[in-house]
mmCIF file of the protein (N, C-alpha, C, O) and its ligand, coordinates in Angstrom:
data_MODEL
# 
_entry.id   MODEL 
# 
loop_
_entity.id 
_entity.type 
_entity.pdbx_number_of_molecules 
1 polymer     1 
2 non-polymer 1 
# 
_entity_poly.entity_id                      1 
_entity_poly.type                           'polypeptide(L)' 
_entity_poly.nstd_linkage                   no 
_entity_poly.nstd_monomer                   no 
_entity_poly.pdbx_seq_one_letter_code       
;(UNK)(UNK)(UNK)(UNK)(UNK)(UNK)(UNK)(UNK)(UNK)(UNK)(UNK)(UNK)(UNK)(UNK)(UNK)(UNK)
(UNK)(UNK)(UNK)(UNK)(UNK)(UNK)(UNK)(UNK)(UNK)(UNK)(UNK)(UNK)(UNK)(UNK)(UNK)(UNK)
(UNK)(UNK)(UNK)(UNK)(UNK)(UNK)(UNK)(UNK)(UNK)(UNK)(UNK)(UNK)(UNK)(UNK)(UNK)(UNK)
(UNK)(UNK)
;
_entity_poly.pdbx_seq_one_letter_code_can   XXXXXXXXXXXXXXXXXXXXXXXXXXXXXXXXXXXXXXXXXXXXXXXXXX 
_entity_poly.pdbx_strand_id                 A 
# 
loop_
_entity_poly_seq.entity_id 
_entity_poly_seq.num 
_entity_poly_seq.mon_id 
_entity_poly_seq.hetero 
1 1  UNK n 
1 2  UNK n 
1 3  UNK n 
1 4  UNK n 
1 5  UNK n 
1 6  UNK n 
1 7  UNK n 
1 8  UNK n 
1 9  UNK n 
1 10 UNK n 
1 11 UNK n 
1 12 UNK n 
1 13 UNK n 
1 14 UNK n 
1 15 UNK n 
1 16 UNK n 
1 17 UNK n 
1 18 UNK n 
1 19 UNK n 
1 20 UNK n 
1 21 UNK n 
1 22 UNK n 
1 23 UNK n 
1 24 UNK n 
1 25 UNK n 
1 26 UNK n 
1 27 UNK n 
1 28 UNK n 
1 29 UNK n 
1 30 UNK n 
1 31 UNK n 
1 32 UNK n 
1 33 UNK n 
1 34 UNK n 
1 35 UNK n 
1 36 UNK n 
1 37 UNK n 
1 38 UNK n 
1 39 UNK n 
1 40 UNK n 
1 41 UNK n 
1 42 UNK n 
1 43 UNK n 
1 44 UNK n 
1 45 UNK n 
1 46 UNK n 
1 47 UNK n 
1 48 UNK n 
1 49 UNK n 
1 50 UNK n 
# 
loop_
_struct_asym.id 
_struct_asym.entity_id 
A 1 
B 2 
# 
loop_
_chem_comp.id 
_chem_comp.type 
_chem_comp.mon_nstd_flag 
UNK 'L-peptide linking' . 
ZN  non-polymer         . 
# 
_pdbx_entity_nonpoly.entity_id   2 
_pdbx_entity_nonpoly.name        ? 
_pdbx_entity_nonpoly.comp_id     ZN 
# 
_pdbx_nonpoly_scheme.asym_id         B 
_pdbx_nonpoly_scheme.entity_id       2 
_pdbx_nonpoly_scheme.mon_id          ZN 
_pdbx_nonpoly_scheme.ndb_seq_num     1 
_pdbx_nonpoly_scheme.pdb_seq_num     101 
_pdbx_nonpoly_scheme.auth_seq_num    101 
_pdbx_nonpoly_scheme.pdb_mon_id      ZN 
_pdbx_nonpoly_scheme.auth_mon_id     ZN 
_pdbx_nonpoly_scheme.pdb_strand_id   A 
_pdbx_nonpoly_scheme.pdb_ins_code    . 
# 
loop_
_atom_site.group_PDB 
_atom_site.id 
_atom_site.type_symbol 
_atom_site.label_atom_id 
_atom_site.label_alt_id 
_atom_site.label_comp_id 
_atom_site.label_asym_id 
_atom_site.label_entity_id 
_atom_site.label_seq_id 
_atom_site.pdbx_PDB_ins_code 
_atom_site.Cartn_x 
_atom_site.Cartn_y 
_atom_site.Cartn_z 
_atom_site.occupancy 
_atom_site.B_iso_or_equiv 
_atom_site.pdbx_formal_charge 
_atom_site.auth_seq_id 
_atom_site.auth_comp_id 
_atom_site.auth_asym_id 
_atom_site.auth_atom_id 
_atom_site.pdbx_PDB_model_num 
ATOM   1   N  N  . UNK A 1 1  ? 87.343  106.470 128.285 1.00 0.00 ? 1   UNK A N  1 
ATOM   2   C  CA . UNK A 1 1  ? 87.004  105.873 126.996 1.00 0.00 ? 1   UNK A CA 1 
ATOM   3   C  C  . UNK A 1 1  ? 87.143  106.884 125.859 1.00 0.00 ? 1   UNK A C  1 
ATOM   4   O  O  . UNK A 1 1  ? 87.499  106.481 124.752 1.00 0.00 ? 1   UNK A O  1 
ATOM   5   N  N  . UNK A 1 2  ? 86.889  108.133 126.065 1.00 0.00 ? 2   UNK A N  1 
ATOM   6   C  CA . UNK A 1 2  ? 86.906  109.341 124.833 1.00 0.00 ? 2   UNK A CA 1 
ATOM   7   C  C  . UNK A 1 2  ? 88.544  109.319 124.392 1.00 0.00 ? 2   UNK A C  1 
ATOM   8   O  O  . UNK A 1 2  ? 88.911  109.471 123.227 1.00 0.00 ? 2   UNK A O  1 
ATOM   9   N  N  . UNK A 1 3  ? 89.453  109.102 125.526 1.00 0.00 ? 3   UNK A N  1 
ATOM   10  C  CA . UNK A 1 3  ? 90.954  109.215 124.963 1.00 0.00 ? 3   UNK A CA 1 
ATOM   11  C  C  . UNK A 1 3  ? 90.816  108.334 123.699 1.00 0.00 ? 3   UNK A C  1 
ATOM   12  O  O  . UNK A 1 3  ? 91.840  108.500 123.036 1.00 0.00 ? 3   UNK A O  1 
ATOM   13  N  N  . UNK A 1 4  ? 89.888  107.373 123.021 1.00 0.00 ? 4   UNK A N  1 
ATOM   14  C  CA . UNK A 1 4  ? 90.606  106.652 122.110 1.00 0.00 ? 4   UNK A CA 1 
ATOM   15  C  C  . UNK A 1 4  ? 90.171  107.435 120.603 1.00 0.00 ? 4   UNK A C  1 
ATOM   16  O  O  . UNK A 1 4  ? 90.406  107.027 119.466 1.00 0.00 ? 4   UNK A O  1 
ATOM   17  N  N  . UNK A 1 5  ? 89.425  108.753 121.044 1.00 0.00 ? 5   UNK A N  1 
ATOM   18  C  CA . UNK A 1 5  ? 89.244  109.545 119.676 1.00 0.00 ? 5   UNK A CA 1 
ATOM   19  C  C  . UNK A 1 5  ? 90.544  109.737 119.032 1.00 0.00 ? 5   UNK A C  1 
ATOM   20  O  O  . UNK A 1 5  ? 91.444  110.330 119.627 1.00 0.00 ? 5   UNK A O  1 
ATOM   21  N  N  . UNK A 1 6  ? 90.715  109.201 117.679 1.00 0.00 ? 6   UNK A N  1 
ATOM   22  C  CA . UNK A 1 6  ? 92.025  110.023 116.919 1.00 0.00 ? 6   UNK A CA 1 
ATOM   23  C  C  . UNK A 1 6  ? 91.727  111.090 115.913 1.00 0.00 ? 6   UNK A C  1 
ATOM   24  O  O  . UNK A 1 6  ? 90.690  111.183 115.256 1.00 0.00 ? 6   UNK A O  1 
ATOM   25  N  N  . UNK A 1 7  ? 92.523  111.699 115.884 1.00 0.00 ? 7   UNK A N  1 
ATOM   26  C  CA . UNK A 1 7  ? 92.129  112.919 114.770 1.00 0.00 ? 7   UNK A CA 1 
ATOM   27  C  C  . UNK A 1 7  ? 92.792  112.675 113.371 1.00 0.00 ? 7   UNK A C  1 
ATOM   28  O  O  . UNK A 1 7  ? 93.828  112.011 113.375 1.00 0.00 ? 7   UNK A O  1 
ATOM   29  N  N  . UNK A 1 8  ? 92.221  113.223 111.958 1.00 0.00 ? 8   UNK A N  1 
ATOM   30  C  CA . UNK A 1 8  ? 92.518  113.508 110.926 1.00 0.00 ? 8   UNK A CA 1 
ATOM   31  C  C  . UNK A 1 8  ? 94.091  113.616 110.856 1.00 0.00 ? 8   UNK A C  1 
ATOM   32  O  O  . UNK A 1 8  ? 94.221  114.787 111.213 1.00 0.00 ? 8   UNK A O  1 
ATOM   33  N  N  . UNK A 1 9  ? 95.331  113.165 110.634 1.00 0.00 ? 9   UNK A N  1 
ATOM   34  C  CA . UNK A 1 9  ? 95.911  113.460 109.907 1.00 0.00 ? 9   UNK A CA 1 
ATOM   35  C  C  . UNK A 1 9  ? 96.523  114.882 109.033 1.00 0.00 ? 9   UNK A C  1 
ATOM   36  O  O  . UNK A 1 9  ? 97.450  115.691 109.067 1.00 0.00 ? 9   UNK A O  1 
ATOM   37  N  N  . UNK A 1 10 ? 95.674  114.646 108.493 1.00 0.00 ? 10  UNK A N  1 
ATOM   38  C  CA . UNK A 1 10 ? 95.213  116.388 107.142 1.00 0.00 ? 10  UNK A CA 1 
ATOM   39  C  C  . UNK A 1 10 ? 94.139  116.711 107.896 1.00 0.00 ? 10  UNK A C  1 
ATOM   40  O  O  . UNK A 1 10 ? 94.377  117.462 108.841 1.00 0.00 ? 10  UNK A O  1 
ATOM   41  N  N  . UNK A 1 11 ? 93.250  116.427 107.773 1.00 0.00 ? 11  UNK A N  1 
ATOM   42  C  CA . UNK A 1 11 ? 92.197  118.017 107.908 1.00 0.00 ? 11  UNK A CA 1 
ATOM   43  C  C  . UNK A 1 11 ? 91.948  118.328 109.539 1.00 0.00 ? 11  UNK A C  1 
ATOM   44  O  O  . UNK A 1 11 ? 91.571  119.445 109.894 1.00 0.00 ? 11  UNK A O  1 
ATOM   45  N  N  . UNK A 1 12 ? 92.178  117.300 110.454 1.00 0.00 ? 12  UNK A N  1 
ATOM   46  C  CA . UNK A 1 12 ? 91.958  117.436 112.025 1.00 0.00 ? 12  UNK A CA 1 
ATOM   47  C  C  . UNK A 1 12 ? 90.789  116.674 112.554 1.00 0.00 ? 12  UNK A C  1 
ATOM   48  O  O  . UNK A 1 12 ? 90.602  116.441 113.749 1.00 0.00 ? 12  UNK A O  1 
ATOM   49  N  N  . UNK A 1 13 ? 89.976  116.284 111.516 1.00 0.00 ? 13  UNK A N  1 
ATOM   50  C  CA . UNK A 1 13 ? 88.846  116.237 111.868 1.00 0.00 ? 13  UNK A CA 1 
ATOM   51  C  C  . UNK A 1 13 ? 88.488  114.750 112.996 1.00 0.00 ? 13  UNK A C  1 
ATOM   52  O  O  . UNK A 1 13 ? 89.435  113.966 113.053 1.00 0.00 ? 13  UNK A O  1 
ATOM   53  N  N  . UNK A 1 14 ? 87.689  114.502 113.534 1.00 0.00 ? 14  UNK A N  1 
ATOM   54  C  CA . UNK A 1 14 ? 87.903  113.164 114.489 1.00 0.00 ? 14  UNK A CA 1 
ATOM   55  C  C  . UNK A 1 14 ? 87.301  112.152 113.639 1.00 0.00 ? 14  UNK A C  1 
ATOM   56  O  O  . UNK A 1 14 ? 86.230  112.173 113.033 1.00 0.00 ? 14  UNK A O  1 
ATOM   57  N  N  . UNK A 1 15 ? 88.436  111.033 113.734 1.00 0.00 ? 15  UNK A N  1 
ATOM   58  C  CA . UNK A 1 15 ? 88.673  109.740 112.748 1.00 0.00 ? 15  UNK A CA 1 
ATOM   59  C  C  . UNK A 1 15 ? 87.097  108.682 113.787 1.00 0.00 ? 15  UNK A C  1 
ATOM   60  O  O  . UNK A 1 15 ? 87.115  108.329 114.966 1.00 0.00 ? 15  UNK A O  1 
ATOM   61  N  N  . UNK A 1 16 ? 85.976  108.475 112.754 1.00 0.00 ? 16  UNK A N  1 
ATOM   62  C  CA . UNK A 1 16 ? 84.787  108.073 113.348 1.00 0.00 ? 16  UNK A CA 1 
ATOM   63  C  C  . UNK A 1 16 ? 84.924  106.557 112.672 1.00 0.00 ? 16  UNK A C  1 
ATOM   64  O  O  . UNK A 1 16 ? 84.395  105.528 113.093 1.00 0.00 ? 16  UNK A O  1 
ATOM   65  N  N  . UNK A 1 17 ? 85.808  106.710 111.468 1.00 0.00 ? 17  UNK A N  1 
ATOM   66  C  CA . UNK A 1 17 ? 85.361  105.255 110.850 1.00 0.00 ? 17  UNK A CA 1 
ATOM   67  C  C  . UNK A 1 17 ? 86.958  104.338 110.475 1.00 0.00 ? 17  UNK A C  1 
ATOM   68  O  O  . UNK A 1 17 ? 87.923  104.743 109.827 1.00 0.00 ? 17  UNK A O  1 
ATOM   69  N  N  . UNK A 1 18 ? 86.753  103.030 111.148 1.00 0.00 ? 18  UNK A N  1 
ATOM   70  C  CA . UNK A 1 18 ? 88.785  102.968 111.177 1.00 0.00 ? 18  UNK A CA 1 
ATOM   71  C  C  . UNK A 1 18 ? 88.544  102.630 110.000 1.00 0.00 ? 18  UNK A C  1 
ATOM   72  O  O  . UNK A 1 18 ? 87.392  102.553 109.571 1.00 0.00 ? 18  UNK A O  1 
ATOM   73  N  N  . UNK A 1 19 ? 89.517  102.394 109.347 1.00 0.00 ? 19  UNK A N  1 
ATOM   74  C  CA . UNK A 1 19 ? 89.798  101.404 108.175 1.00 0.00 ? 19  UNK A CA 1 
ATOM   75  C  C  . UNK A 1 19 ? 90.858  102.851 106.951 1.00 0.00 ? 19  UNK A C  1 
ATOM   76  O  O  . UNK A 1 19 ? 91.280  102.484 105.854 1.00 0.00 ? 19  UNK A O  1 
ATOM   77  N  N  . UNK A 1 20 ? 91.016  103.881 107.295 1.00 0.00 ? 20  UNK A N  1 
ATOM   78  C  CA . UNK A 1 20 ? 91.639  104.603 106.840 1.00 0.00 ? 20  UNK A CA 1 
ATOM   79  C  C  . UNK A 1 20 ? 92.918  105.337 107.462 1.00 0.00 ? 20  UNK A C  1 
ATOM   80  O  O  . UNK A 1 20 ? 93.114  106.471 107.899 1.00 0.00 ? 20  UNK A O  1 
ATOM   81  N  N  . UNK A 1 21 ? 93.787  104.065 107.292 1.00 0.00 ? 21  UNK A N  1 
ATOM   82  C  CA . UNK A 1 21 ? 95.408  104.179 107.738 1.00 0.00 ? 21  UNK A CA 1 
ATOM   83  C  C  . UNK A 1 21 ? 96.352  103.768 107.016 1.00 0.00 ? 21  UNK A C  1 
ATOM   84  O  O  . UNK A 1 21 ? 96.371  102.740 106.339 1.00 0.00 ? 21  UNK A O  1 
ATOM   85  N  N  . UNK A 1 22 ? 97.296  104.686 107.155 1.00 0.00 ? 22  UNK A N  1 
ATOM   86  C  CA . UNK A 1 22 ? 98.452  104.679 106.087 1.00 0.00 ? 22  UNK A CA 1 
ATOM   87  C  C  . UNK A 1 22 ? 99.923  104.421 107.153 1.00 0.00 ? 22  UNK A C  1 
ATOM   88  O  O  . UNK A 1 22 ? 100.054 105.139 108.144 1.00 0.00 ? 22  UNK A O  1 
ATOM   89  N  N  . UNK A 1 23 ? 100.772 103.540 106.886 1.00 0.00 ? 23  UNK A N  1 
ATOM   90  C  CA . UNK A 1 23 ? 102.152 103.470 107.446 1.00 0.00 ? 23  UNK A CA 1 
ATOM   91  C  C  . UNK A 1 23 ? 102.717 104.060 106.637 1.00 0.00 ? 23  UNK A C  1 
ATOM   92  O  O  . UNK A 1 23 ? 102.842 103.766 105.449 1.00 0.00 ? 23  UNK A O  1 
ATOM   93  N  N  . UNK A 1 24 ? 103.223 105.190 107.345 1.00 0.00 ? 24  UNK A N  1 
ATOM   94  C  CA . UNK A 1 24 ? 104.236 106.096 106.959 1.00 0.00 ? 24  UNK A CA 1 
ATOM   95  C  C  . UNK A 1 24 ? 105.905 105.943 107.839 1.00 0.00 ? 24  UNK A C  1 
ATOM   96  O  O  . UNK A 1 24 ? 106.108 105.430 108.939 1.00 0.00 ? 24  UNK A O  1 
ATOM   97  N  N  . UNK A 1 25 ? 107.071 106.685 106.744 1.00 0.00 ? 25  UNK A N  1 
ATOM   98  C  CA . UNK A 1 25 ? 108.494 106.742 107.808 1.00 0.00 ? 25  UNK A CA 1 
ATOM   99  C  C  . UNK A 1 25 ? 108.075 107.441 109.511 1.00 0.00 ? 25  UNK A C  1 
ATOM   100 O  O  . UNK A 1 25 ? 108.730 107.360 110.550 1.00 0.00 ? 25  UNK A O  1 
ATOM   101 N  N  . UNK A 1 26 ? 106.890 108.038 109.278 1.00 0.00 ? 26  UNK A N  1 
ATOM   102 C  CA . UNK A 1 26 ? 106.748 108.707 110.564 1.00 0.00 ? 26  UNK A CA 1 
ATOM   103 C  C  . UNK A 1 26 ? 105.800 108.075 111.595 1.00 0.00 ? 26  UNK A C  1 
ATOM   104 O  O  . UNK A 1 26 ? 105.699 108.427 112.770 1.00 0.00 ? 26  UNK A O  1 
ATOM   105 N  N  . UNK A 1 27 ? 105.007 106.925 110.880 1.00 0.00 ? 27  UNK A N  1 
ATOM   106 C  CA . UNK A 1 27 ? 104.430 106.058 111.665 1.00 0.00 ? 27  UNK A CA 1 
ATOM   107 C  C  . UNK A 1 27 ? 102.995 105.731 111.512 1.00 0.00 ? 27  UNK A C  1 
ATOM   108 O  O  . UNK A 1 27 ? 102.558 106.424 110.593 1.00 0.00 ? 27  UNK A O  1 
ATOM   109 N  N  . UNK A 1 28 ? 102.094 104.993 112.002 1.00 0.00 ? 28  UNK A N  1 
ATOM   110 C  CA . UNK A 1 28 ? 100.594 104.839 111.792 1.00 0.00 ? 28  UNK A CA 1 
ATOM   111 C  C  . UNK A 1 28 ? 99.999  106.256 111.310 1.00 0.00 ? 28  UNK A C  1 
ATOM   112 O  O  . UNK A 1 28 ? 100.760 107.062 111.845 1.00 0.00 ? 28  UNK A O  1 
ATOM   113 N  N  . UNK A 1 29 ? 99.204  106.860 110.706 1.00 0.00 ? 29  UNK A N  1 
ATOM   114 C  CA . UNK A 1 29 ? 98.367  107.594 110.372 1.00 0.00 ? 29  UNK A CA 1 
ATOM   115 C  C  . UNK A 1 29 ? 97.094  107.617 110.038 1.00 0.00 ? 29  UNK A C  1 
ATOM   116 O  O  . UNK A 1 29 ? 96.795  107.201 108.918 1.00 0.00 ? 29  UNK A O  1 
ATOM   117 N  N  . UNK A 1 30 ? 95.957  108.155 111.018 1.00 0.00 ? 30  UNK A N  1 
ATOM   118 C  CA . UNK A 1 30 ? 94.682  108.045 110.448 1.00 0.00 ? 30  UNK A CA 1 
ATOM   119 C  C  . UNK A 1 30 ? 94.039  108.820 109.975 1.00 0.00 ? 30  UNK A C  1 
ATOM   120 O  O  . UNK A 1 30 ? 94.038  109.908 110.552 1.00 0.00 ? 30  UNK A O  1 
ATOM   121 N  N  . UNK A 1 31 ? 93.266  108.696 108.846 1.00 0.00 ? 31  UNK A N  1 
ATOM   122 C  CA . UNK A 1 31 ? 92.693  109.458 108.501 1.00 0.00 ? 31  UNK A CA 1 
ATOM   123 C  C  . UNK A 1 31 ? 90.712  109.806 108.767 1.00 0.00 ? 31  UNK A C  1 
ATOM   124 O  O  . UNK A 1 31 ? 90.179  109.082 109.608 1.00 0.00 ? 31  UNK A O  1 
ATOM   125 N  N  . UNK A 1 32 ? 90.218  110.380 108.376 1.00 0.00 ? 32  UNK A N  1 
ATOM   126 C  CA . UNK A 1 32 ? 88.475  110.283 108.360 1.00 0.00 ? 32  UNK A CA 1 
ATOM   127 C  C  . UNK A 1 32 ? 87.865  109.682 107.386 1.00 0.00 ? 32  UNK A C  1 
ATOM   128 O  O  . UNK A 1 32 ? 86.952  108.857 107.409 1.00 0.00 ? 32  UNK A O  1 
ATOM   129 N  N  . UNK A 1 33 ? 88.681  110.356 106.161 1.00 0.00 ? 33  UNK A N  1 
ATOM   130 C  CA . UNK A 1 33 ? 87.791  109.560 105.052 1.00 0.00 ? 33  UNK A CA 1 
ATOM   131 C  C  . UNK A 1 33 ? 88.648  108.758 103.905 1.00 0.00 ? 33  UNK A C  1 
ATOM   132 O  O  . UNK A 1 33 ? 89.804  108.496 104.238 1.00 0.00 ? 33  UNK A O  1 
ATOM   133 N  N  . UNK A 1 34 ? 88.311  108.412 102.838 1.00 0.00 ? 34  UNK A N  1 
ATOM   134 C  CA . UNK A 1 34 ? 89.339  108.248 101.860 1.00 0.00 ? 34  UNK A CA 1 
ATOM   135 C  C  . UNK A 1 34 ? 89.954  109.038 100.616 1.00 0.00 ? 34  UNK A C  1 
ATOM   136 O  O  . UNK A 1 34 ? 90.791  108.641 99.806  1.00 0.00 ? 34  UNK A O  1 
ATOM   137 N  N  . UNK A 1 35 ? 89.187  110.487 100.708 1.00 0.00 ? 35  UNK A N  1 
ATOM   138 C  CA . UNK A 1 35 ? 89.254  111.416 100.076 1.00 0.00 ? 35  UNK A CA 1 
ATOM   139 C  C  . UNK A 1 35 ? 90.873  112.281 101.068 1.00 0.00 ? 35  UNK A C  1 
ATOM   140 O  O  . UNK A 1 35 ? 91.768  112.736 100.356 1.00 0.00 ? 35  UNK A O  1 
ATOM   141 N  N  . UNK A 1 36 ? 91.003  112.375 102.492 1.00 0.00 ? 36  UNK A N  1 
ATOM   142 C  CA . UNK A 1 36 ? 92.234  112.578 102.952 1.00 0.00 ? 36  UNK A CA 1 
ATOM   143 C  C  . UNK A 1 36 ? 93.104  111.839 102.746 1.00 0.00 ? 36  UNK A C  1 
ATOM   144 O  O  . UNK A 1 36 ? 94.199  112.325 102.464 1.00 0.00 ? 36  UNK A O  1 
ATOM   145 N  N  . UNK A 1 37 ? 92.968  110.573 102.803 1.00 0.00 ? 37  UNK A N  1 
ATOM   146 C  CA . UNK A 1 37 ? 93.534  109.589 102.085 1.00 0.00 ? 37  UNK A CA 1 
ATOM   147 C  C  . UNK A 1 37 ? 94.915  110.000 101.091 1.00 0.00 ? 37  UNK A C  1 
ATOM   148 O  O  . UNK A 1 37 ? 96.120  110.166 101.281 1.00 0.00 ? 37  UNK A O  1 
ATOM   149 N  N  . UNK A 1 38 ? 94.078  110.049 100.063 1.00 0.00 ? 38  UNK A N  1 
ATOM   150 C  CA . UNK A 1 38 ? 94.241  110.420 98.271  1.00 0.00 ? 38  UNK A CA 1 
ATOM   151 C  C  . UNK A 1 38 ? 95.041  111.638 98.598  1.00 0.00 ? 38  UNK A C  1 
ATOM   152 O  O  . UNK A 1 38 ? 96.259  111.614 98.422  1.00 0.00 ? 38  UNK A O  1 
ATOM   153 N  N  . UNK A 1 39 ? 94.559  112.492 98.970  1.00 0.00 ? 39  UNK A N  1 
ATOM   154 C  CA . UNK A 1 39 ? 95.080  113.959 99.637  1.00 0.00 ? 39  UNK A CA 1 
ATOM   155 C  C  . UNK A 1 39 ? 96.819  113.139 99.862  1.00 0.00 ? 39  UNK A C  1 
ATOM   156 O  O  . UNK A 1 39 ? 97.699  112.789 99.076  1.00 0.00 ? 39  UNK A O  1 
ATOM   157 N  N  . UNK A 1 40 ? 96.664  113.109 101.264 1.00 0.00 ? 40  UNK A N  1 
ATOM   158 C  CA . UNK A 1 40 ? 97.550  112.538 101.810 1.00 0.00 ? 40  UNK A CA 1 
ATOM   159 C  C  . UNK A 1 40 ? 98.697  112.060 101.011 1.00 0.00 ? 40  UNK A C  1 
ATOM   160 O  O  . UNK A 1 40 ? 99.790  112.616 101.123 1.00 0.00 ? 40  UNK A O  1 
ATOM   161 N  N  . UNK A 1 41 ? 98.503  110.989 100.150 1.00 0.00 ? 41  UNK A N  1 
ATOM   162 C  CA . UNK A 1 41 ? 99.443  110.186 99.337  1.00 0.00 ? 41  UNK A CA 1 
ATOM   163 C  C  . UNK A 1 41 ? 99.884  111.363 97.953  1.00 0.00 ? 41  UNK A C  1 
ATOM   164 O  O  . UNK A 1 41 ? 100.901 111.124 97.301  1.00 0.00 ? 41  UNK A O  1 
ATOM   165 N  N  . UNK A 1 42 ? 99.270  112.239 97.718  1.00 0.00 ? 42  UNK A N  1 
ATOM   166 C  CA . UNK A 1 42 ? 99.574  112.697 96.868  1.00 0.00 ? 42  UNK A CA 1 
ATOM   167 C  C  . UNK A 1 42 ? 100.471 114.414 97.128  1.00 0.00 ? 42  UNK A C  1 
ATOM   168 O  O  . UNK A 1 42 ? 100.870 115.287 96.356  1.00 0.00 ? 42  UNK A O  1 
ATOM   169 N  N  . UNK A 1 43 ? 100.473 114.232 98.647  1.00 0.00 ? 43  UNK A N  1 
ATOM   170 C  CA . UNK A 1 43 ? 101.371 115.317 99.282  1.00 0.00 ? 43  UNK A CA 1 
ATOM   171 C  C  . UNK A 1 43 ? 102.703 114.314 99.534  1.00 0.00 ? 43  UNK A C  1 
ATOM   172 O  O  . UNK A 1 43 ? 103.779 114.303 98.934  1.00 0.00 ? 43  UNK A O  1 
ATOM   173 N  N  . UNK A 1 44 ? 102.326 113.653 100.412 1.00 0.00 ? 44  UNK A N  1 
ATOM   174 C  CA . UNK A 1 44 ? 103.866 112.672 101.332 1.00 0.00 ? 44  UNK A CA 1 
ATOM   175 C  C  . UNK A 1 44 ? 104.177 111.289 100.346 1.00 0.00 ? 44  UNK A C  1 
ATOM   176 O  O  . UNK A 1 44 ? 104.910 110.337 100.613 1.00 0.00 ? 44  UNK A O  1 
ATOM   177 N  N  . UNK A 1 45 ? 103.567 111.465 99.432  1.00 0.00 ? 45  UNK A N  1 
ATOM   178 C  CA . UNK A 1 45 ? 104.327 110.026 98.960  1.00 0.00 ? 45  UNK A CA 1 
ATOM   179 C  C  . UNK A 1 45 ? 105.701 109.432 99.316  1.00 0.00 ? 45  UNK A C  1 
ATOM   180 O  O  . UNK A 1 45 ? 105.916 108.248 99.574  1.00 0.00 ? 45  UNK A O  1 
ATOM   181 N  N  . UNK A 1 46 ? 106.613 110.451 99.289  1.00 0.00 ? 46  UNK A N  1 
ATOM   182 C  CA . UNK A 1 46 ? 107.881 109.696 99.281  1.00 0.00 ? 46  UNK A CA 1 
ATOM   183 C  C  . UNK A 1 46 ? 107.561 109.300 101.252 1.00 0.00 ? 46  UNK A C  1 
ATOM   184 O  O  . UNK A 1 46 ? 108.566 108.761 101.715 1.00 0.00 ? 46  UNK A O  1 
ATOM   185 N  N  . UNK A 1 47 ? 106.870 109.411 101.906 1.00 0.00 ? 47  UNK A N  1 
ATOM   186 C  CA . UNK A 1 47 ? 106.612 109.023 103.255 1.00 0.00 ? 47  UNK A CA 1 
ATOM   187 C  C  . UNK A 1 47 ? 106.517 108.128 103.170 1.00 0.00 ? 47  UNK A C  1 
ATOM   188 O  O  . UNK A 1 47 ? 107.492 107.501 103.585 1.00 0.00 ? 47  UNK A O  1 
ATOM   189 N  N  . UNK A 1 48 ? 105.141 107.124 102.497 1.00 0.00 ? 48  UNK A N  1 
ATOM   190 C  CA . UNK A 1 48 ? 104.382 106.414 102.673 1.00 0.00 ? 48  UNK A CA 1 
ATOM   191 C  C  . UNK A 1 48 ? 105.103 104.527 102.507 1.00 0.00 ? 48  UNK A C  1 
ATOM   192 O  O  . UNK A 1 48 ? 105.295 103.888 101.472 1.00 0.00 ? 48  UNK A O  1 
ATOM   193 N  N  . UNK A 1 49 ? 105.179 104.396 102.963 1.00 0.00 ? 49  UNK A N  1 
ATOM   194 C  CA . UNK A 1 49 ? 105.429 102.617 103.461 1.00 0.00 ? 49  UNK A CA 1 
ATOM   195 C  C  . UNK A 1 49 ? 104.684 101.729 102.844 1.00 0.00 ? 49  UNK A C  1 
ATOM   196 O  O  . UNK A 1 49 ? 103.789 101.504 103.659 1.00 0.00 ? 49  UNK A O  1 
ATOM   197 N  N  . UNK A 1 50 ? 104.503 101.120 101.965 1.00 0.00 ? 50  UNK A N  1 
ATOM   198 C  CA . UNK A 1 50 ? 103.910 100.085 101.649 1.00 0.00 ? 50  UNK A CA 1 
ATOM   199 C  C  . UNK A 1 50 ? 104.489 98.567  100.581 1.00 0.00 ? 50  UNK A C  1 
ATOM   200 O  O  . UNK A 1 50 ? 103.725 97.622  100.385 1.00 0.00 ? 50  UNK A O  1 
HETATM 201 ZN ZN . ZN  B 2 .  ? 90.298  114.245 107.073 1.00 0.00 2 101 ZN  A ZN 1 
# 
């Protein structure tokens, strides 16, 4: 059952709360919070799928 921990994205940290995922060219991405989020989109934008 622990295999279904995912990790951060950006910071590593273990993803406790879903609802913070981004489709990217490289595929599902989760994040922890919505502050990696923001992070996130404002590094890979040209990644991001929506
Ligand atoms: Zn994070």
């Amino acid at each position: 059952m622990s295999e279904n921990i995912r990790k951060c994205a950006l910071c590593g940290l273990a993803v406790e709360i879903e609802g913070f995922n981004v489709q990217t060219t490289e595929g599902l991405k989760h994040f922890c919070c919505a502050g990696c989020v923001s992070v996130y989109r404002l590094l890979n934008g040209d990644k991001i799928k929506e």
